[in-house]
TORFI-895121 format. One record per residue (C-alpha): x, y, z; residue in one letter; chain; residue number from 1. Coordinates in steps of 0.2 Angstrom, whole numbers, plus 5000, padded with zeros to 4 digits. Example, Ala and Ser with C-alpha at 12.3 -4.5 7.8 and 13.67 -1.06 7.14 Angstrom:
    X    Y    Z res chain   n
 5062 4978 5039   A     A   1
 5068 4995 5036   S     A   2
//
This chain:
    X    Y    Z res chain   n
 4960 5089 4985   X     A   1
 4966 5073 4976   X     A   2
 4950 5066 4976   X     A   3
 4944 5077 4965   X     A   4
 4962 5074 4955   X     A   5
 4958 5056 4951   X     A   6
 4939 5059 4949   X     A   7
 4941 5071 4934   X     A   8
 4957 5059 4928   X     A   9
 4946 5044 4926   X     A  10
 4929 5056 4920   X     A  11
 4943 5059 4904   X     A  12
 4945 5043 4905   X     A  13
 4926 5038 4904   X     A  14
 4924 5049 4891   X     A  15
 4935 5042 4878   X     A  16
 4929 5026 4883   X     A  17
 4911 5027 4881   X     A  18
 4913 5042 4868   X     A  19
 4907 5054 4879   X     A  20
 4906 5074 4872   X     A  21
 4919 5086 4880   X     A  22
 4905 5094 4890   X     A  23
 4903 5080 4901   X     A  24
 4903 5083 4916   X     A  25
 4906 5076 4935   X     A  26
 4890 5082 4942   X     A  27
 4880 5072 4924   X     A  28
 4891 5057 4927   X     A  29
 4886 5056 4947   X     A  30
 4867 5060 4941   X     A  31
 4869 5047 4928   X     A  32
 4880 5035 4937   X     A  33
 4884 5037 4955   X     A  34
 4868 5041 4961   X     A  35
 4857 5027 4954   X     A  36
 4871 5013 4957   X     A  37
 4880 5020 4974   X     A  38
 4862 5031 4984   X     A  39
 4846 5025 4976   X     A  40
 4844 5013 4986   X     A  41
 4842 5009 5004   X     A  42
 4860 5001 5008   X     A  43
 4869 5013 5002   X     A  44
 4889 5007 4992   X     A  45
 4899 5020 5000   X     A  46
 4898 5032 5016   X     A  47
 4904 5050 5016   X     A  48
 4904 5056 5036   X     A  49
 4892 5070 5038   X     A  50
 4884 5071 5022   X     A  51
 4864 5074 5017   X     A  52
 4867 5054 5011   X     A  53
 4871 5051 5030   X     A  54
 4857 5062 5036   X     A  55
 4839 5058 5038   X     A  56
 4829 5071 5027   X     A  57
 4813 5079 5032   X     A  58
 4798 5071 5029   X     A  59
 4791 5086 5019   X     A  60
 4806 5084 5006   X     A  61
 4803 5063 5005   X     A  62
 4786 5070 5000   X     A  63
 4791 5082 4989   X     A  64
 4806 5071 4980   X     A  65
 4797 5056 4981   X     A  66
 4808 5044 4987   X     A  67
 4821 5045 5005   X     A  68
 4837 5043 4992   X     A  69
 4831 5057 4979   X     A  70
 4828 5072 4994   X     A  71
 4846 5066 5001   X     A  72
 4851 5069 4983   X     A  73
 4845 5086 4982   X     A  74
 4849 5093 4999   X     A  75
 4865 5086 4992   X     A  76
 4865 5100 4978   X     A  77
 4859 5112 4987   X     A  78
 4872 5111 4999   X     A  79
 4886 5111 4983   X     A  80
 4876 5125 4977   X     A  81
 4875 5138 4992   X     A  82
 4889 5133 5007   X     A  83
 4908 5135 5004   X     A  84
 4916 5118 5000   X     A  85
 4917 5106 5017   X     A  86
 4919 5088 5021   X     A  87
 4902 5086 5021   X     A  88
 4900 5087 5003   X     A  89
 4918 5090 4997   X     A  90
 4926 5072 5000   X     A  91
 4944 5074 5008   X     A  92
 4940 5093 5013   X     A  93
 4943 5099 5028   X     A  94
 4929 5104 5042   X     A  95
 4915 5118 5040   X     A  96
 4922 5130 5054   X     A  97
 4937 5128 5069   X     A  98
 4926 5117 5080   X     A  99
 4926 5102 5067   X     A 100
 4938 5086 5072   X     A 101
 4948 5091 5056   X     A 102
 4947 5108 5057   X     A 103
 4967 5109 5057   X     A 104
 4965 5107 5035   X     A 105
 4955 5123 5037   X     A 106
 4965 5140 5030   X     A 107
 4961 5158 5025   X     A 108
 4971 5158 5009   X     A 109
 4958 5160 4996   X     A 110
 4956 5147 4983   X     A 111
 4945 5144 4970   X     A 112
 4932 5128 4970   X     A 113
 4918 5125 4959   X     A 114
 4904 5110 4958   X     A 115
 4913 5100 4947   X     A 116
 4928 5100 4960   X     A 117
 4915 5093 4974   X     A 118
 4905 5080 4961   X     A 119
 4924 5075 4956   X     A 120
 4930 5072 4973   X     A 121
 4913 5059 4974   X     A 122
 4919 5050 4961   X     A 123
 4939 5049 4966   X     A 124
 4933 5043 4984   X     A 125
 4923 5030 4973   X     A 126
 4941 5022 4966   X     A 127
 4949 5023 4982   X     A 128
 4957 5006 4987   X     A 129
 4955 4999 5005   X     A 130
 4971 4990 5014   X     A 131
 4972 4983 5029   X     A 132
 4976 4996 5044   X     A 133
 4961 5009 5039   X     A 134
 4971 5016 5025   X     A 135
 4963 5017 5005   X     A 136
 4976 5023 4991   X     A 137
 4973 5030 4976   X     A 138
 4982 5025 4963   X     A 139
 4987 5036 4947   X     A 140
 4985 5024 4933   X     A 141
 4971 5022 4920   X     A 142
 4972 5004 4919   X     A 143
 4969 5004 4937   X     A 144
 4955 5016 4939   X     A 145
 4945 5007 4924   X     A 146
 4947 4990 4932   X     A 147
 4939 4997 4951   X     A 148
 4925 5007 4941   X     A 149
 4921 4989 4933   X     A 150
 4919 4982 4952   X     A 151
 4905 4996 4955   X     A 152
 4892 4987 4948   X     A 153
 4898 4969 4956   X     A 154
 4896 4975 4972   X     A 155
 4879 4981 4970   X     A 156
 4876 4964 4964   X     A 157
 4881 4954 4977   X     A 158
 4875 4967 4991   X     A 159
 4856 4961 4985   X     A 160
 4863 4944 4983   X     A 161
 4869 4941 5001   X     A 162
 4858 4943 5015   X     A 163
 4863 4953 5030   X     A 164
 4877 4960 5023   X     A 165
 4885 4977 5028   X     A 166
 4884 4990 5015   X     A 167
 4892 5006 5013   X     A 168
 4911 4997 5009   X     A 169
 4915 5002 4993   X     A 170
 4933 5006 4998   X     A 171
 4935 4988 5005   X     A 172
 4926 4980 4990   X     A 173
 4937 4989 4978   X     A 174
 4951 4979 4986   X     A 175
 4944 4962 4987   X     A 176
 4938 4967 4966   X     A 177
 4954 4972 4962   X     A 178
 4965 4958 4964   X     A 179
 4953 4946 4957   X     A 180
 4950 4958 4941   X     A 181
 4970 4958 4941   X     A 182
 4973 4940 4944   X     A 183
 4975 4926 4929   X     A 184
 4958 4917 4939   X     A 185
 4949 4932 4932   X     A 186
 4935 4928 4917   X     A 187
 4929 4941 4909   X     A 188
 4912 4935 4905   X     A 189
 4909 4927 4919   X     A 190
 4918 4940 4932   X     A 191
 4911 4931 4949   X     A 192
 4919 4914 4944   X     A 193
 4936 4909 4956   X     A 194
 4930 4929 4964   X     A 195
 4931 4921 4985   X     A 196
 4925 4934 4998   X     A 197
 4926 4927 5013   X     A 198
 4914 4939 5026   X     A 199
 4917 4939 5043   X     A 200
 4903 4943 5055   X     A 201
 4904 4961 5064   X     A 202
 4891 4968 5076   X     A 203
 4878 4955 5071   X     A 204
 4881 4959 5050   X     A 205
 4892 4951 5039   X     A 206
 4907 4962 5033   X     A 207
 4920 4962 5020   X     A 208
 4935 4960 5025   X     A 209
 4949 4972 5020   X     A 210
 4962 4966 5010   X     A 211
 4980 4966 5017   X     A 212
 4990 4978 5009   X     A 213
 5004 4966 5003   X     A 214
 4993 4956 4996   X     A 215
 4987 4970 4986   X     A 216
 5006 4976 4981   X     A 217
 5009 4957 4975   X     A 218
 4992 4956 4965   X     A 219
 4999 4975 4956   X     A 220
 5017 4967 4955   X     A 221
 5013 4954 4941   X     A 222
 4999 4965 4933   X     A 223
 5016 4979 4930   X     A 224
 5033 4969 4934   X     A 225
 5042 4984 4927   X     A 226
 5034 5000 4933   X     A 227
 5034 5009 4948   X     A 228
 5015 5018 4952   X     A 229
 5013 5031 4964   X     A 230
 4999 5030 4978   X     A 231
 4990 5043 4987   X     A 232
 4987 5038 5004   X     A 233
 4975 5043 5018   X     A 234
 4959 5040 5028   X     A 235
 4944 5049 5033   X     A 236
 4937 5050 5048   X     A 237
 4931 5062 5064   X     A 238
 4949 5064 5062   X     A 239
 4959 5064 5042   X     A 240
 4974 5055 5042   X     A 241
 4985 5058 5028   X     A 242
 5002 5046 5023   X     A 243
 5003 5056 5009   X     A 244
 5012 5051 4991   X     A 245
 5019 5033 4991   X     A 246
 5034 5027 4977   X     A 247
 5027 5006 4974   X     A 248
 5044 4999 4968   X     A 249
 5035 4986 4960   X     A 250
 5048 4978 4949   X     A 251
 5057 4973 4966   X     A 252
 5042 4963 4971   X     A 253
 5040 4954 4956   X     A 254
 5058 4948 4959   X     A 255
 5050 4936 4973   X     A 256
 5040 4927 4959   X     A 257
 5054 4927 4947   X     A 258
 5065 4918 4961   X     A 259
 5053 4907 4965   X     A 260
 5053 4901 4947   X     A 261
 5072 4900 4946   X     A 262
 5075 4891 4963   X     A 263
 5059 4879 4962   X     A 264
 5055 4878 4941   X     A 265
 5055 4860 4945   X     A 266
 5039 4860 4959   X     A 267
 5033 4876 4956   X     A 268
 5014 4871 4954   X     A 269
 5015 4859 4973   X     A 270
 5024 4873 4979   X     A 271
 5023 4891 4981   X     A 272
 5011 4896 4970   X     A 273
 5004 4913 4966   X     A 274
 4991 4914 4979   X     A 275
 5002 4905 4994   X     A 276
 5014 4921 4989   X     A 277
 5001 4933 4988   X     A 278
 4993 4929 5008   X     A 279
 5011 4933 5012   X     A 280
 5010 4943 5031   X     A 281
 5020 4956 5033   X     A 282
 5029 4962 5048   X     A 283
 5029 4977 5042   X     A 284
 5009 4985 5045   X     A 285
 5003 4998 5028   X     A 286
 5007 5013 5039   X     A 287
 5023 5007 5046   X     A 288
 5031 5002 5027   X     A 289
 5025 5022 5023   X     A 290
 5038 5026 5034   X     A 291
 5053 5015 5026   X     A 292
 5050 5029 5012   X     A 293
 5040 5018 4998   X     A 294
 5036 5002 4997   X     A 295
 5048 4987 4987   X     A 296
 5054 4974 4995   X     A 297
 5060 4977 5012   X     A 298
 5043 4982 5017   X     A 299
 5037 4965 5014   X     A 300
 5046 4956 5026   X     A 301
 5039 4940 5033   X     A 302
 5029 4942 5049   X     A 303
 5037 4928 5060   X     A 304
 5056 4929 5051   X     A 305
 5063 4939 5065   X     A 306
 5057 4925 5077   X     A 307
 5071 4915 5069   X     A 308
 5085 4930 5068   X     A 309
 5099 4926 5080   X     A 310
 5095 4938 5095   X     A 311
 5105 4953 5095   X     A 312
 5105 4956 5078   X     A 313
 5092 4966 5075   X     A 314
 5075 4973 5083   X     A 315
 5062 4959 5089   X     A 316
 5076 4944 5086   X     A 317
 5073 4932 5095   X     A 318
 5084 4917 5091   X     A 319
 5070 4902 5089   X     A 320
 5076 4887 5078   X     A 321
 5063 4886 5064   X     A 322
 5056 4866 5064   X     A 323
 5047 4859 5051   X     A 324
 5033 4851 5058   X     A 325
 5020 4850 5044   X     A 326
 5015 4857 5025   X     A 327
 5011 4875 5030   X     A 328
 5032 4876 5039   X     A 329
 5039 4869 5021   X     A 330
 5029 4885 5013   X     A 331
 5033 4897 5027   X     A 332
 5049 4891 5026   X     A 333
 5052 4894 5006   X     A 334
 5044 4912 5008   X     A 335
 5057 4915 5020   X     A 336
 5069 4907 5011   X     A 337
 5065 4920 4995   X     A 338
 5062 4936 5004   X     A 339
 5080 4933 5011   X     A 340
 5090 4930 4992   X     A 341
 5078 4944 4986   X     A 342
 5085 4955 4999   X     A 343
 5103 4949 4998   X     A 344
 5104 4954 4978   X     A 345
 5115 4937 4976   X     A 346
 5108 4920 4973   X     A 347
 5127 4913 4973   X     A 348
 5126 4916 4994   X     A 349
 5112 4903 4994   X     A 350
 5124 4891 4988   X     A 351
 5137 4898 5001   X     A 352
 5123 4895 5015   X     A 353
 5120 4876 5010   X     A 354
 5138 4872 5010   X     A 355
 5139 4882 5028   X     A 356
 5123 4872 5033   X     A 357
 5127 4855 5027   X     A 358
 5147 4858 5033   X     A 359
 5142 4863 5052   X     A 360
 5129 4845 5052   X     A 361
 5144 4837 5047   X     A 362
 5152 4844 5064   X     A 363
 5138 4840 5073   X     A 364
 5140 4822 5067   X     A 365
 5157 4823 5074   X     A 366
 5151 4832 5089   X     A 367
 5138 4818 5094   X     A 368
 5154 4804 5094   X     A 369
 5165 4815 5104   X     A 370
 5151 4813 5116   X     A 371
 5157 4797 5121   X     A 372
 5172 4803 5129   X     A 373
 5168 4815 5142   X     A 374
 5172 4834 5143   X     A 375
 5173 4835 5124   X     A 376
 5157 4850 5120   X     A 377
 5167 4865 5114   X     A 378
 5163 4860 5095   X     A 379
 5146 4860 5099   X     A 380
 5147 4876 5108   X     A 381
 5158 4883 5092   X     A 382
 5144 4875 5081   X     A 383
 5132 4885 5091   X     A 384
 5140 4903 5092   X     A 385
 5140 4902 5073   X     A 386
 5122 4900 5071   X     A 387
 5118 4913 5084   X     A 388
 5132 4926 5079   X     A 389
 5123 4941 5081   X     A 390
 5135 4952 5071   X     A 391
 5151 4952 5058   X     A 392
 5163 4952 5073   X     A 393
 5156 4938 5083   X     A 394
 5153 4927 5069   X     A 395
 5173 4927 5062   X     A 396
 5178 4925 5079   X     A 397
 5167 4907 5082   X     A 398
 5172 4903 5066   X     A 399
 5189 4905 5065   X     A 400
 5192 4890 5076   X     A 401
 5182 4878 5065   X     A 402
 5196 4880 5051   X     A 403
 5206 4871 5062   X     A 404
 5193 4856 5062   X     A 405
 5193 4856 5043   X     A 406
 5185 4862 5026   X     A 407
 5197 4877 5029   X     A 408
 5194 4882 5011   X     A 409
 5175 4887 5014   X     A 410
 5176 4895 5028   X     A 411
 5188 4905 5022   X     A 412
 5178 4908 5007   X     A 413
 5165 4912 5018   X     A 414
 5173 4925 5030   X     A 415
 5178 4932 5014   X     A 416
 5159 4934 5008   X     A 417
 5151 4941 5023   X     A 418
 5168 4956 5025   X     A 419
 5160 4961 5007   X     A 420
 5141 4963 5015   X     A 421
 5133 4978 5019   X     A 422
 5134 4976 5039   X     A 423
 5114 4978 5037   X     A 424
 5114 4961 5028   X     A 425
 5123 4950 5040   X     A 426
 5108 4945 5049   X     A 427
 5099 4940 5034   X     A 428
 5115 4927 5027   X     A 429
 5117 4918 5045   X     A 430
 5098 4917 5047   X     A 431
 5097 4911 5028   X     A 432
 5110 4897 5036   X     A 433
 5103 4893 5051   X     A 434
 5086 4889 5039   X     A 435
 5097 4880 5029   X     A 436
 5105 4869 5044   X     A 437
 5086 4867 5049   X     A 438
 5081 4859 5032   X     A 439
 5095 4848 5030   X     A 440
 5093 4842 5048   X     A 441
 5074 4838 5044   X     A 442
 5079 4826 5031   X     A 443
 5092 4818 5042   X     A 444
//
């Protein structure tokens, strides 16, 4: 299983960083580290489903061991020891027998497995990274598995420092650590200073919240702006659920930031900063951007945008004009705004979109005179079917009789433009417009 992949990736790892003898082993490192960080104690840091830390022992073993967490520990090694490898006590494996909830993972080909497969697949599970929608990844890079291991002790720390908090989240505290260990906030000898965990009350308990997964992808997009990582996907349960091997396209999320800093260099620090980036939602949820193949930047689509794509366009349109009512629209409206050049590959078409935008207000202007003479609306209505053009077709065909009105020569420019699209990006340009129109009408 992969979780015993990473776990002996990161022991190799551990080894050469705290100069460790080539004998070391998984089951030393979980007797060593695991157990007295992660069971030996009464909140436990992470939960594997039906294993002897999950079980209440016998009172005769508490005797015998001399603590609740030490006789969980060795029916633990028993079990390794004397049943075939299960998800009890392999993590990721599939059930004991056919009656188990997984027990589709179960096969008579005969493989081999030893105890340090089983301790490994502990310590892989331990450096999984929670994301929003129930999902953790792995992720195969060392940098990356050093950082999480450094949260390990963190999170005991402030599960004794904060009342009435849940335990057992070590996949979800792996996220939250992991983009404040990544971030420029972080401090490295004072690791909990700018680190904000904002709990949320569950069942009575406070939780940690789960990370959402762009926010994750933008945190790993600054840390490596050009390399792509590879993610193993999945989550356990009554029932494992497996996305499998995911490309991050990373360097195409670092062009948002990049962006950013060519089209706003001159407010950069009032406007779209790392973090207002970073909360990003996606429309897209973790397992749904999976499915799109990897994850860059088309997975990361804005959550609302479609809400403000001429209906007909594309799924979900719903043709709303976007209005700038406060601080937070401005913001929303830049993200937007970035996604959208990120996606069309040519900053030169925002410049095409302004002049469009500002030329069509101009129209209105003309528009809102002709009113004083009666009958006079089919500009506006020409103004109009451009904006909501819902395809190449239909947008050449209402504005073809603008020309007629004047500023031939862009339009023509522009007709020219969007014939050289990918069909696919249409509905991005003439939604980058209507934004556009929508801004400039703001500051009117």
């Amino acid at each position: 299983m992969y979780t015993s992949y990473i776990g002996k990736k990161f022991l190799a790892l551990y080894k050469e960083r705290f100069q460790k003898p080539d004998d070391y082993s998984a089951q030393l490192f979980f007797d060593e580290v695991m157990f007295p960080l992660f069971f030996d104690d009464e909140k436990h840091l992470m939960h594997v489903s039906n294993s002897p830390f999950f079980q209440k022992p016998k009172q005769e073993d508490v005797d015998k061991c001399g603590s609740k967490s030490l006789a969980q520990y060795a029916n633990l090694k028993n079990s390794i020891e004397n049943e075939p490898p299960n998800m009890s006590i392999y993590v990721g494996f599939a059930a004991k027998d056919i009656e188990g909830t997984t027990s589709g993972q179960l096969t008579d080909m005969d493989f081999k497995t030893n105890a340090e497969d089983v301790y490994a697949s502990w310590i892989g599970e331990a450096l999984a990274v929670g994301v929003s929608g129930g999902f953790v990844v792995l992720i195969d890079e060392p940098e990356i598995l050093c950082a999480v291991f450094e949260g390990w002790q963190y999170y005991r720390k402030y599960l004794l420092q904060t009342p009435n908090l849940k335990d057992k989240q070590i996949e979800t505290w792996n996220g939250q650590w992991l983009c404040h260990r990544l971030s420029k906030r972080f401090i490295g000898d004072r690791p909990f200073d700018n680190f904000e965990v904002e709990t949320a009350e569950v069942l009575g308990k406070l939780a940690i919240p789960t990370k959402q997964w762009s926010q994750i992808i933008f945190v790993l997009s600054l840390k490596y702006p050009n390399k792509a990582l590879t993610a193993y996907s999945y989550n356990l349960s009554q029932t494992n659920t497996t996305l499998g091997f995911i490309n991050l396209y990373l360097p195409e999320i670092a062009e948002i930031y990049e962006l950013r800093d060519k089209l706003f260099i001159d407010y950069k620090e009032t406007i779209l900063k790392d973090e207002q980036i970073e909360k990003l939602e996606t429309f897209f949820t973790f397992k749904n951007a999976c499915k799109l193949g990897s994850i860059g930047l088309k997975s990361i689509e804005p959550t609302k945008l479609r809400d403000y794509m001429p209906k007909g366009s594309i799924e979900y349109a719903r043709g709303e004009e976007f209005k700038f009512t406060n601080e937070n629209s401005y913001i929303n409206y830049s993200l937007y705004k970035l996604w959208i050049i990120a996606m069309l590959n040519k900053t030169e078409l925002l410049e095409l979109a302004t002049r469009l935008a500002k030329s069509l207000l101009l129209l209105e202007a003309k528009r809102r005179e002709d009113e004083k003479n009666r009958g006079k609306t089919t500009l506006f209505q020409d103004i109009e079917e451009v904006k909501n053009a819902k395809n190449l077709r239909s947008f050449i065909e209402a504005l073809t009789p603008l020309i007629e009105v004047g500023n031939a020569e862009l339009y023509v420019n522009v007709v020219e433009q969007v014939l050289k699209m990918p069909v696919d990006n249409f509905p991005l340009f003439i939604t980058l417009v209507r934004f556009e129109y929508a801004y400039l009408k703001s500051k009117e």
